[in-house]
N, C-alpha and C positions, 0 to 999 in steps of 0.2 A: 854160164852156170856158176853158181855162189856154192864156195866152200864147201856148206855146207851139205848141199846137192853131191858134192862130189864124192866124200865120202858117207854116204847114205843117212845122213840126219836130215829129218824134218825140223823145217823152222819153228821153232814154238811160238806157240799159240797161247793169249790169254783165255780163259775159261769165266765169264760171268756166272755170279747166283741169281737165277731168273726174279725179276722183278715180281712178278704173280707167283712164287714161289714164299718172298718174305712175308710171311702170315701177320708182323705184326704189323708191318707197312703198309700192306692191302686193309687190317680192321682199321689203322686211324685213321687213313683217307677215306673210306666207305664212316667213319662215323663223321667225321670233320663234315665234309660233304652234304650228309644226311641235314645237316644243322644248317648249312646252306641253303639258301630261295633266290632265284630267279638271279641276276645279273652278279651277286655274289659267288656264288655256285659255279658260273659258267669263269669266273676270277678264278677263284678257286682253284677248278678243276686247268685250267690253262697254266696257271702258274707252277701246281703241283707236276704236272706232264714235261714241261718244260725242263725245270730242275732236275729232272730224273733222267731225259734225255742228254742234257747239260751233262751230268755229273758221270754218262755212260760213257758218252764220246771222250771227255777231260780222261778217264779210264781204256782210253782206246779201241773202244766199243765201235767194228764198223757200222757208218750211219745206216745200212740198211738191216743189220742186226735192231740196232737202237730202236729204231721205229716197230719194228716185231715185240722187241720186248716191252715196249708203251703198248700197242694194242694190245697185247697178251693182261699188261699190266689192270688197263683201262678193264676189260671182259672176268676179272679176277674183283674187282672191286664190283663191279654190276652185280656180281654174284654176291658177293659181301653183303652188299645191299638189302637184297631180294630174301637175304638170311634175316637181318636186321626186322626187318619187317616183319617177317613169319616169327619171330621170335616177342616181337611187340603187339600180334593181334593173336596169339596165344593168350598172352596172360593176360589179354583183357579189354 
């Protein structure tokens, strides 16, 4: 039993800002992206995913957190997307 344990402290824990949460990191990947085609786009998108899981783990992000918050991240810009679009066959 660790010290800690013994006298009733929990080990602290770091707390992440949800990846699908940073509103302006989710619009420049969904625009960056957008400008993307075919084998650029899928560069793109692999290299931006990477980075992010890279830079969570280097932050001591457990790997199986990490990959939640890439899908989360990944489902947060689809939607970015899908905004993008509705807002581009609006005006015309």
């Amino acid at each position: 039993m660790s010290n800690d344990a013994m006298i009733g402290q929990a080990t602290p824990s770091i707390a992440f800002f949800p990846l699908a949460s940073r509103r302006d990191l989710v619009r420049r990947s969904a625009v960056a992206l957008d400008k993307c085609h075919g084998p650029a786009a899928v560069d793109f998108w692999r290299t931006t995913c990477r980075a992010l899981g890279t830079e969570l783990l280097a932050l001591g992000c457990p790997e199986e957190d990490m990959r939640a918050e890439i899908m989360d991240f990944q489902a947060a810009v689809q939607m970015e997307l899908m905004w993008l679009h509705r807002a581009q066959e609006a005006r015309g």
